[in-house]
C-alpha positions as CSV (number, residue, x, y, z in Angstrom):
1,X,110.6,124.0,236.3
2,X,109.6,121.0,234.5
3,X,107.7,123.1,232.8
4,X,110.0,125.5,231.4
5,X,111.8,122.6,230.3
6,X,108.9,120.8,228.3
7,X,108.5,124.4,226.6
8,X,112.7,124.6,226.2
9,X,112.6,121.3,224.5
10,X,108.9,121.6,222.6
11,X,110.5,124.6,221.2
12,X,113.6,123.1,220.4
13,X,111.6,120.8,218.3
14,X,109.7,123.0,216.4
15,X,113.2,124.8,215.7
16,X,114.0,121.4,214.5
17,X,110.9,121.5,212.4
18,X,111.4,124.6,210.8
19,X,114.8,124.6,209.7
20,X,114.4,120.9,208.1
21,X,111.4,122.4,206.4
22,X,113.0,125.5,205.0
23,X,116.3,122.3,204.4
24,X,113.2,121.0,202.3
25,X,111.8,124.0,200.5
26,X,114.9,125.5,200.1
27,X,116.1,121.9,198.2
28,X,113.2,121.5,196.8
29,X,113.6,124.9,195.3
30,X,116.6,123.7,193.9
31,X,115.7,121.1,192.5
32,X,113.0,123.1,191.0
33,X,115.1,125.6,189.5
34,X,117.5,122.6,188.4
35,X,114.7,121.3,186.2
36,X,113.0,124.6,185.3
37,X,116.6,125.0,183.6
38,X,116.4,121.7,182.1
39,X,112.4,122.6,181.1
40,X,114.1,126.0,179.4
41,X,116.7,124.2,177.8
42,X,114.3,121.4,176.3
43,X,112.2,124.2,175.4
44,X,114.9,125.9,173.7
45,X,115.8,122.3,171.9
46,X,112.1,121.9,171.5
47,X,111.8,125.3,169.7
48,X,114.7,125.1,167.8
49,X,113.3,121.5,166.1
50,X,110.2,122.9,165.8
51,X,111.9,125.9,163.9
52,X,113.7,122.8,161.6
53,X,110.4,121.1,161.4
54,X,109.0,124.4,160.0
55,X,111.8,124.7,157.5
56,X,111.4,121.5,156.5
57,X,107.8,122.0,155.7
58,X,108.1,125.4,153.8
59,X,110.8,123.0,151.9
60,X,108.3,120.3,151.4
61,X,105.5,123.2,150.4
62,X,108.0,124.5,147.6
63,X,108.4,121.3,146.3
64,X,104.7,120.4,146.2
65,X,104.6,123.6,144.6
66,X,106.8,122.4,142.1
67,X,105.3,119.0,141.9
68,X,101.8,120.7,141.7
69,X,103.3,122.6,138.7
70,X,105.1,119.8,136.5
71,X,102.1,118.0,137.2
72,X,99.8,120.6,136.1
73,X,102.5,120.5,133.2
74,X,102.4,117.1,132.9
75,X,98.7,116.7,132.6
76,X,98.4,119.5,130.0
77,X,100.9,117.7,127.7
78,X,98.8,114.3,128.3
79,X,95.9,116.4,127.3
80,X,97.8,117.7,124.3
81,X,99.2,113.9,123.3
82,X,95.0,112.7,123.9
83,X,94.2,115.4,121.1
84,X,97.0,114.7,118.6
85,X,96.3,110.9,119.6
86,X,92.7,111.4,118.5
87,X,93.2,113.7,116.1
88,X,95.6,110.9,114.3
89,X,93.1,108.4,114.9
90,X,90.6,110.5,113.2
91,X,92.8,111.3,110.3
92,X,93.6,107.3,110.1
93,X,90.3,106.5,110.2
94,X,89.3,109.2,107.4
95,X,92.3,107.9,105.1
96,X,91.4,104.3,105.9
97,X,87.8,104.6,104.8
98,X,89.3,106.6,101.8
99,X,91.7,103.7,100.9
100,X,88.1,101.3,101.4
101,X,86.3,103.6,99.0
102,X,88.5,103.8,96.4
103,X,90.0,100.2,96.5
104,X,88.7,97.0,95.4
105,X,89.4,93.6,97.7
106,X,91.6,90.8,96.6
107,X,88.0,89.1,96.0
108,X,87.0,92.1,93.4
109,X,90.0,92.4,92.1
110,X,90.2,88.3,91.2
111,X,86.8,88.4,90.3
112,X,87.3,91.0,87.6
113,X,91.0,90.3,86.4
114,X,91.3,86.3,86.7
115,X,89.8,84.5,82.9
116,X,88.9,81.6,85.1
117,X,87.1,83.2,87.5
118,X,83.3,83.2,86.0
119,X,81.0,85.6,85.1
120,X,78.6,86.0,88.1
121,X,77.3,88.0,90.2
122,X,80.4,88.6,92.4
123,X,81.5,89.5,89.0
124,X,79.1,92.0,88.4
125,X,78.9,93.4,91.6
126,X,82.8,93.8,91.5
127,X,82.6,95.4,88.5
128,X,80.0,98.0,89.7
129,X,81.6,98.7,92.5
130,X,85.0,99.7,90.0
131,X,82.2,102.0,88.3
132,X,81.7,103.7,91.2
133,X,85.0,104.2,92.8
134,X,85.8,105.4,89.0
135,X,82.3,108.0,89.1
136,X,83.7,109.3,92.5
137,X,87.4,109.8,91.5
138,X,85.9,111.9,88.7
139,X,84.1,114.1,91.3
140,X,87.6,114.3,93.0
141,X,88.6,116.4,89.5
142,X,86.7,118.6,90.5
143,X,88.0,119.3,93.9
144,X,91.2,120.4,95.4
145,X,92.1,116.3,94.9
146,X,92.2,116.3,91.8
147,X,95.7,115.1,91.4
148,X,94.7,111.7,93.4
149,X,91.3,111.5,91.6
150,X,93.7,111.3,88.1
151,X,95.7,108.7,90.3
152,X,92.7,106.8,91.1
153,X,91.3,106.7,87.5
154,X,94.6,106.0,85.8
155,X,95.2,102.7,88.6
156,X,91.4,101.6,88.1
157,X,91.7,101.9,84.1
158,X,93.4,98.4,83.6
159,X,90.9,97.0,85.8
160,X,88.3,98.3,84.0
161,X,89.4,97.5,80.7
162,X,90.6,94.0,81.3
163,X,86.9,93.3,83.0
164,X,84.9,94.7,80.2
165,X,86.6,92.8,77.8
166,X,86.2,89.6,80.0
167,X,82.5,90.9,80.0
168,X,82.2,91.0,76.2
169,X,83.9,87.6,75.2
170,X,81.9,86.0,77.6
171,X,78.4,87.7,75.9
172,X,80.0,86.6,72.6
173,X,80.5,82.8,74.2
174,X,76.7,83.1,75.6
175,X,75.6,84.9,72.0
176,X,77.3,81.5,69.9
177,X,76.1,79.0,72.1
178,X,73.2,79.6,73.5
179,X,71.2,82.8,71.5
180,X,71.3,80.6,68.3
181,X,67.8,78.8,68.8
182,X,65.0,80.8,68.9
183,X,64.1,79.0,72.6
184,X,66.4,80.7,75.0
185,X,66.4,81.2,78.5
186,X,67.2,84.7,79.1
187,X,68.8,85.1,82.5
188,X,69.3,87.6,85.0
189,X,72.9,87.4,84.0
190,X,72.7,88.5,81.0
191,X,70.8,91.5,81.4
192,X,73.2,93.0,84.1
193,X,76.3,92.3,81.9
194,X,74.3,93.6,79.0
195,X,73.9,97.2,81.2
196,X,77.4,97.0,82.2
197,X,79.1,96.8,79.3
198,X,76.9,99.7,78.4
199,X,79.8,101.6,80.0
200,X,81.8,101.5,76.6
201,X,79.6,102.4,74.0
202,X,82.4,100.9,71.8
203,X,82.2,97.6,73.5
204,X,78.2,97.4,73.8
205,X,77.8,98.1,70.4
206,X,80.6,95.5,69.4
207,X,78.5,93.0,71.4
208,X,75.0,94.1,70.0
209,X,76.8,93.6,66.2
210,X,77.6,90.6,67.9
211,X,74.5,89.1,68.8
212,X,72.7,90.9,65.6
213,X,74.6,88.6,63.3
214,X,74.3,85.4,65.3
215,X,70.3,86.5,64.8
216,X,70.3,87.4,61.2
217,X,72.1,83.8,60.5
218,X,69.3,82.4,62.8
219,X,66.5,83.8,61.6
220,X,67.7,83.3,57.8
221,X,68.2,80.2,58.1
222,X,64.6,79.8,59.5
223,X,63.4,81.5,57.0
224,X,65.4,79.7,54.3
225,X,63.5,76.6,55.8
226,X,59.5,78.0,55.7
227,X,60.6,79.1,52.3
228,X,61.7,75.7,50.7
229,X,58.3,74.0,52.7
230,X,56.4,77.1,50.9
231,X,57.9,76.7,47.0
232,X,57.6,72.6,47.6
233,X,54.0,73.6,47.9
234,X,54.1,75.7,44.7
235,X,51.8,78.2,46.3
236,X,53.6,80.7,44.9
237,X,52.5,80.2,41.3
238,X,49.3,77.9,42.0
239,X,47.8,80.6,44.9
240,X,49.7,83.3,45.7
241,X,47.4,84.5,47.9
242,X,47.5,82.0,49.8
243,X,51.5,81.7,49.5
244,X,52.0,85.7,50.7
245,X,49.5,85.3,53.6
246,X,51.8,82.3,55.2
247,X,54.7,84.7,54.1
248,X,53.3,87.5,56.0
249,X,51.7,85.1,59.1
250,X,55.4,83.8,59.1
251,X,57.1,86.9,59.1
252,X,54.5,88.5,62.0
253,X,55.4,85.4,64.5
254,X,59.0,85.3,64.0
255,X,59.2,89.3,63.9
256,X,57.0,89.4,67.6
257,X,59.3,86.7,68.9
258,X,62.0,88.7,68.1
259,X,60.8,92.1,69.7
260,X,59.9,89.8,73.1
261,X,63.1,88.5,73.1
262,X,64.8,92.0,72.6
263,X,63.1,93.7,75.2
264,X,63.7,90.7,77.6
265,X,67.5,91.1,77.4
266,X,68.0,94.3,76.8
267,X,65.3,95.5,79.6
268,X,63.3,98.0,77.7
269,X,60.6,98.4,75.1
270,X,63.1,101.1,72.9
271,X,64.5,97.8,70.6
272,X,63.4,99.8,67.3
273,X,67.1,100.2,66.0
274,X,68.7,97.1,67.2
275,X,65.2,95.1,65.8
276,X,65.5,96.5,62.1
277,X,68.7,95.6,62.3
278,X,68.2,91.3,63.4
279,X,65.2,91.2,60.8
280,X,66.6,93.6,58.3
281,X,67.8,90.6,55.6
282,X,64.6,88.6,56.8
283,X,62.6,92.0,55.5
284,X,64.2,92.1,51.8
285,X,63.8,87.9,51.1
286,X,60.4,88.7,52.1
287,X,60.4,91.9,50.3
288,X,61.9,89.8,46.3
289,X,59.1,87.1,47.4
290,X,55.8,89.4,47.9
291,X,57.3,91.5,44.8
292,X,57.1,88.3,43.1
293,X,54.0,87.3,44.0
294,X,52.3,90.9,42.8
295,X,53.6,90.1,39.6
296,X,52.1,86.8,39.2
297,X,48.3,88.3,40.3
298,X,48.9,91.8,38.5
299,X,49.0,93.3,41.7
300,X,45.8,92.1,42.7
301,X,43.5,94.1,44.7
302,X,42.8,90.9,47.4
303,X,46.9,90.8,47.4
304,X,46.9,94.5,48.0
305,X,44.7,94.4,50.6
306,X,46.5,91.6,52.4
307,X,49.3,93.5,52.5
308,X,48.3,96.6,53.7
309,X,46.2,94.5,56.0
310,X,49.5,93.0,57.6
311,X,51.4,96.7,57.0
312,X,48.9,98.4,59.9
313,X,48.7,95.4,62.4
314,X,53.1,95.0,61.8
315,X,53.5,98.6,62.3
316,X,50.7,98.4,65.3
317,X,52.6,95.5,67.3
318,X,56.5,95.8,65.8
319,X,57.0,99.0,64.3
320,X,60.7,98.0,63.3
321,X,61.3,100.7,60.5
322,X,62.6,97.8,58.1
323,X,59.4,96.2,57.9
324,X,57.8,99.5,57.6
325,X,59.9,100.6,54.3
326,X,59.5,97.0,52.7
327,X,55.6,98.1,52.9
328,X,56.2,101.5,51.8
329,X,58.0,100.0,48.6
330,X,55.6,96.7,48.2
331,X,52.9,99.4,48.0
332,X,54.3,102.4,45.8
């Protein structure tokens, strides 16, 4: 009996057991399903943000897209704005070393145009550079510039004219004051200006008349003075021999001096033409003198001699064609 009754009540217990286990499982369950609903429902939420997440990325593509684009735009009109950039730059640069070419600084410019600026070699290098923005304009005349190369020339004239006449008073100063003596110090100077003014044929040939009187005078005067010392001597009538051979001796010295000094300043050994015409009055006072010396000997054969003698070593060293005729005539 007491048996049965520990078996009645053990199984009472696990009775017990079971139903507060399936109480559990079955609330457990519950509570399960509960937030398995909740799970759904956050996945739901969960879906439907990532689904605005999604959208809001496609949005953000398109407008990277866009950015992508109007940056790709951007950067091709930066590139276009570069190239015009240093295409003007170019072109600046171009027409900036044109303007340089073809126009003189304030220094040049002062150099050439201002009277009490000197002659110098800023001067002369001023004025050759105006020689050759001139020579290049006229190579413009014969492009597709040739409007500017006119333009060029007809600005550059005054410039030109004013300094090549400030050239050639300044020769005729130097000429007057200091070419007068037959010492002279023949500078650098005067050489270059010499070959500048040579530009103008009008004004280089105004200065060499210039300086070609300023020598006859000199040289006539000299010879004025050897000629007084000579008749004081009364060689002419007492020996004229002797009087024509310091006539000629003078006339060969003075007439050499006068070649060296030519081709000094003018720079070359061509000074035929401009010699003749420095010793061309010299050449007919010597010319009456030896005439009247012929006529006191009778045309001697010793004069004769003498002055063929000097004729071949005058044309030999000076060959000026003025000395060469009064031979030609002294010996007809």
């Amino acid at each position: 009996m007491d048996d049965y009754l520990y078996k009645i009540e053990e199984l009472k217990i696990k009775n017990n057991f079971k139903f507060n286990l399936q109480n559990n499982l079955l609330f457990n369950l519950e509570e399960y399903l509960v937030n398995l609903g909740s799970f759904k429902d956050n996945l739901v939420a969960i879906d439907s943000k990532f689904n605005d997440i999604n959208n809001d990325l496609i949005k953000i593509n398109d407008k990277l897209s866009q950015l992508k684009y109007s940056n790709k735009l951007f950067i091709d009109n930066l590139t276009s704005l570069y190239t015009k950039q240093s295409d003007l730059e170019r072109q600046q640069s171009e027409l900036q070393s044109f303007i340089d070419k073809f126009t003189l600084s304030d220094k040049e410019s002062t150099s050439l145009l201002d009277n009490n600026h000197p002659i110098d070699d800023t001067f002369i290098s001023s004025l050759t550079r105006l020689s050759i923005i001139r020579d290049d304009a006229q190579l413009l005349l014969n492009d597709k510039d040739n409007d500017i190369g006119l333009e060029i020339l007809s600005m550059s004239s005054h410039h030109f004219e004013v300094a090549l006449n400030k050239l050639l008073k300044w020769l005729k100063f130097e000429f007057t004051s200091k070419f007068n003596r037959f010492s002279i110090e023949i500078k650098p100077l005067h050489i270059q200006s010499l070959k500048k003014l040579a530009i103008r044929d009008d004004l280089y040939l105004e200065a060499l008349q210039f300086l070609t009187l300023q020598r006859k005078n000199l040289l006539e005067r000299c010879f004025l003075d050897a000629l007084t010392e000579f008749e004081n001597n009364q060689d002419i009538i007492t020996d004229p021999i002797k009087y024509s051979t310091e006539l000629l001796a003078w006339l060969h010295q003075h007439a050499a001096d006068e070649k060296d000094f030519l081709c000094d300043l003018l720079d070359t050994d061509d000074v035929n033409e401009q010699l003749s015409n420095h010793l061309q009055p010299l050449a007919n006072r010597i010319q009456l003198q030896l005439t009247h010396a012929l006529n006191f000997t009778q045309r001697s054969q010793d004069l004769l001699q003498l002055i063929s003698f000097y004729e071949q070593s005058l044309k030999n060293s000076i060959n000026a064609n003025c000395i060469n005729n009064l031979f030609k005539k002294l010996l007809l």
